[in-house]
Each structure stands twice: as C-alpha cells, then as structure tokens.
C-alpha positions as CSV (number, residue, x, y, z in Angstrom):
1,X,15.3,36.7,108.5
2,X,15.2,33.7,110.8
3,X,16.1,30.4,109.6
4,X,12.6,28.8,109.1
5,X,11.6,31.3,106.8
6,X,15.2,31.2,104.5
7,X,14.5,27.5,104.8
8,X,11.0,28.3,102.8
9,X,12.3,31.2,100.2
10,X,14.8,28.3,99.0
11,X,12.3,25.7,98.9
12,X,10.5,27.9,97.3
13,X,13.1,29.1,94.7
14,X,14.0,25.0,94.0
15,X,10.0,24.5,93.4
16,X,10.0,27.2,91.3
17,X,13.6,26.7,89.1
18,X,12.0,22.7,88.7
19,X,8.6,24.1,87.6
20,X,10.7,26.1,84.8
21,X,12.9,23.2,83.7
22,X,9.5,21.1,83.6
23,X,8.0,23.4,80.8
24,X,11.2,24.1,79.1
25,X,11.4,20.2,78.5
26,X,8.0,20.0,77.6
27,X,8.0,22.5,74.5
28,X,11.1,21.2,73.3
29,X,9.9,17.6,73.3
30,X,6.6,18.7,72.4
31,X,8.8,20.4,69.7
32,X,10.9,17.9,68.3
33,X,7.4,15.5,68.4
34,X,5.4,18.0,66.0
35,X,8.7,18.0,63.5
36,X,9.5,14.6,63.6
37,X,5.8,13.5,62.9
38,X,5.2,16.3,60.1
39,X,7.9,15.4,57.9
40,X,7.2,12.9,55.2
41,X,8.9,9.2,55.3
42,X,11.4,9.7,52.8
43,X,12.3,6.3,53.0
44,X,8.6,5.6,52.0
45,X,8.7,8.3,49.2
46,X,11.7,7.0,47.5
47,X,11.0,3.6,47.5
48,X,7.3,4.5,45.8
49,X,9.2,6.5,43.6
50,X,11.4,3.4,42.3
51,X,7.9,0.9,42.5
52,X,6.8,3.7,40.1
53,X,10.2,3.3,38.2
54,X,10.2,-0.3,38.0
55,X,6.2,-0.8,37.2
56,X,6.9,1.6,33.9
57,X,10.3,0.0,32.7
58,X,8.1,-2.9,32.7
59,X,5.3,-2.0,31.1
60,X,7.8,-0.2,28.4
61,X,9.6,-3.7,27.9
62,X,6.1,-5.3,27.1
63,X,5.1,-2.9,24.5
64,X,8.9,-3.1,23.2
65,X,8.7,-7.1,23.0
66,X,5.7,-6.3,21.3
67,X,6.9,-4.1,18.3
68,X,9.9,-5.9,17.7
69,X,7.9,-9.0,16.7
70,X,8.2,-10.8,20.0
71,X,12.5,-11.3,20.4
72,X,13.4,-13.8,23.1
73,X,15.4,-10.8,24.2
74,X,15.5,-6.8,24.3
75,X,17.8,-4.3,24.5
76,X,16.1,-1.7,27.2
77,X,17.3,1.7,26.9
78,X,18.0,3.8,30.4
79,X,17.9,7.7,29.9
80,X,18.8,10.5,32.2
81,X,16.3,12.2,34.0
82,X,17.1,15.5,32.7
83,X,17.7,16.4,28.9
84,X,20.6,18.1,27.6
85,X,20.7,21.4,26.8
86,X,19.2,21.0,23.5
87,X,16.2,19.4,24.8
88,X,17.2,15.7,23.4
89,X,16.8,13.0,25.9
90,X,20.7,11.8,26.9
91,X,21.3,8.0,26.7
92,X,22.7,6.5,29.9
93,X,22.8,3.1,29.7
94,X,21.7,0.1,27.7
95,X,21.1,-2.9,29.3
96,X,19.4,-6.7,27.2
97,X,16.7,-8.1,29.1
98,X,15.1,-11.4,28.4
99,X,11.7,-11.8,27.8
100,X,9.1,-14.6,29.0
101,X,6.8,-16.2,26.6
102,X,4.7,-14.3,28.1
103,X,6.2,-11.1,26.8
104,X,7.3,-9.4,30.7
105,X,11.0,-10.0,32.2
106,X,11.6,-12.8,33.3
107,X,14.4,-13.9,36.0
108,X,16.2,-17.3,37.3
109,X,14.1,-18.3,40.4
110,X,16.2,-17.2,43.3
111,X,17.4,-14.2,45.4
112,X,20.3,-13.7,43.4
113,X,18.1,-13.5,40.3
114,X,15.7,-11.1,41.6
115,X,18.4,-8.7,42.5
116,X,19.6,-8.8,39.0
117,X,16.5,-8.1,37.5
118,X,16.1,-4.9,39.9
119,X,19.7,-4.0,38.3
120,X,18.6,-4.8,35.1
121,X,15.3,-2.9,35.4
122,X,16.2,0.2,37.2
123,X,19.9,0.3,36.5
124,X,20.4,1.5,39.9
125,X,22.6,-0.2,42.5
126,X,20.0,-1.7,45.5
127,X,19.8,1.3,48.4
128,X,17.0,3.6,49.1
129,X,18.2,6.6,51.2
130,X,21.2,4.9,52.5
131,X,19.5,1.7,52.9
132,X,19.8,-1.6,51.8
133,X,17.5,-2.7,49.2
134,X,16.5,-6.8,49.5
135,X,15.1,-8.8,46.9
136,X,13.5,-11.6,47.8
137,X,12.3,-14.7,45.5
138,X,9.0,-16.8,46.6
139,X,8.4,-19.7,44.6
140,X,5.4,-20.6,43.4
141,X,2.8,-21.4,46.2
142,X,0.8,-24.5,44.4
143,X,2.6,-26.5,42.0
144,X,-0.2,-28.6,41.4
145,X,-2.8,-25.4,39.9
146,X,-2.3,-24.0,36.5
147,X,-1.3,-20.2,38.7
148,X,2.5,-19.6,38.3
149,X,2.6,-16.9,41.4
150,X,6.2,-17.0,41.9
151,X,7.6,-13.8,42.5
152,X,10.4,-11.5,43.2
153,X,9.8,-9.2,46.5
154,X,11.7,-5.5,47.0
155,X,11.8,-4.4,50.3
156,X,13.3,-2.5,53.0
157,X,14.4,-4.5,56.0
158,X,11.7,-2.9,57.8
159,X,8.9,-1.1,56.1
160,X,7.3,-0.7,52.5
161,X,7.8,-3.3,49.9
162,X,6.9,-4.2,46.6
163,X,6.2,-7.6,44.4
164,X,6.3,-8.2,40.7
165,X,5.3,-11.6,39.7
166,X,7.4,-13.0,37.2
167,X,4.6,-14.8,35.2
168,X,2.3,-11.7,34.6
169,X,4.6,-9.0,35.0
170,X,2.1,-7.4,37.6
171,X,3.7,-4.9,39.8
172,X,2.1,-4.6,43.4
173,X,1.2,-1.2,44.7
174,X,4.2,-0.8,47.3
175,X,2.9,-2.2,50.9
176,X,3.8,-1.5,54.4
C-alpha cells in the first residue's frame, strides 16, 4: 500500500468515526429533548394544586362565618389528607382566622401579612417543590373609586402565580 492511498483509508476511517459520533449525539440529545419536554411541570402542578387548596379553605371559611352567625373570627379546622384506619377524618391542626365584614379572610396590608394568611390558610410552610413561595401585597390601585382591589399575590420567582383579593375573597385561576 503506497502512502497516498493509507493517507485516504485514514481519512476515510476519521470521516467515518465523526459521522458515527454525529448520530450518536443526535439521538441522545434528540433523547433527552423528547423526555424533558413530555414530562409535566411539576412546579406548575403543585402550585395549581395549592391555588385549588387555598380557593376551597376559603370558600369553606365563608360558609363557616356564615353558620356561626357572622363571628369577627373563626377557628378553621386543617385535616389530614388521608383518614385513619377507621375511616374518620384525623384533625391536624386548628388555626383562628379573622374575618372581614365582608365575611372572607382578611389580612394586614403588606407582604408580611400575605404570607401569614397563606400559613394561616394552607397551614403549610411557603415552598413548592423545593422552591420558595412569595407573597406579595398590592395595594389598592384607585383610592378615589368605591373598588377595594387590593390583594395578596402567590408566586414562584419565575412562573405561575395566583391572586386573592382581600375585599371579595376571589381566588384567581393560577397564571403564568
């Protein structure tokens, strides 16, 4: 074999080793794309879950406020998820919650009291998956109209959120 032609076979053999390593990337990236894109965003999931969570426990403190002849506070009742083993509903936790004219929660205007009302709410501390839960308060927007919209915002740094304004006691539909 003269030297030109050795010269070719290797160029050959290096064309054909980079060819390989070319595909081989491709399906693994073409891999890791399809399972990264098909899972669900459980960051997403579990913070609709607690939306869910928080719209009910206040909804459930309305109606409460409502059969016990309108208190200025209540005492709201946190359960496990799962029963005991004789089917009975195991208490957790009770926490008093004070009530707006209005008949919803109701929180001091500021940060600090919209992360106690999540607390007080959910009786959960404020992480979703391992990440930080902010609460956010926005004042209301116009003084001047009759609208109170001031509200307390929970959110991820980045991603979905949710608002419940303190007047109404409306809980958003969670947001990205």
């Amino acid at each position: 074999m003269d030297k030109n032609q050795a010269g070719q076979e290797s160029t050959s053999k290096l064309f054909g080793k980079i060819i390989v390593l070319i595909v081989f990337v491709t399906i693994i990236t073409s891999f890791i794309f399809y399972f990264n894109s098909s899972s669900p965003d459980m960051k997403y999931v579990a913070m609709e879950n607690l939306q869910q969570r928080f719209s009910q426990s206040v909804t459930n403190s309305h109606w409460q406020w409502q059969a016990e002849g309108r208190p200025r506070m209540i005492v709201l009742v946190h359960y496990e998820s799962r029963p005991d083993d004789n089917r009975q509903a195991v208490e957790k936790d009770r926490r008093p919650i004070e009530m707006g004219r209005n008949g919803y929660p109701k929180t001091i205007g500021s940060t600090e009291g919209c992360a106690k009302l999540w607390q007080t709410i959910l009786n959960i501390s404020m992480t979703v998956e391992g990440f930080k839960v902010y609460a956010d308060y926005y004042s209301d927007s116009d003084p001047e109209d009759s609208i109170d919209d001031a509200k307390c915002r929970f959110r991820l740094s980045v991603g979905p959120y949710f608002d419940y304004q303190i007047a109404n006691g409306h809980v958003s539909a969670l947001k990205k």
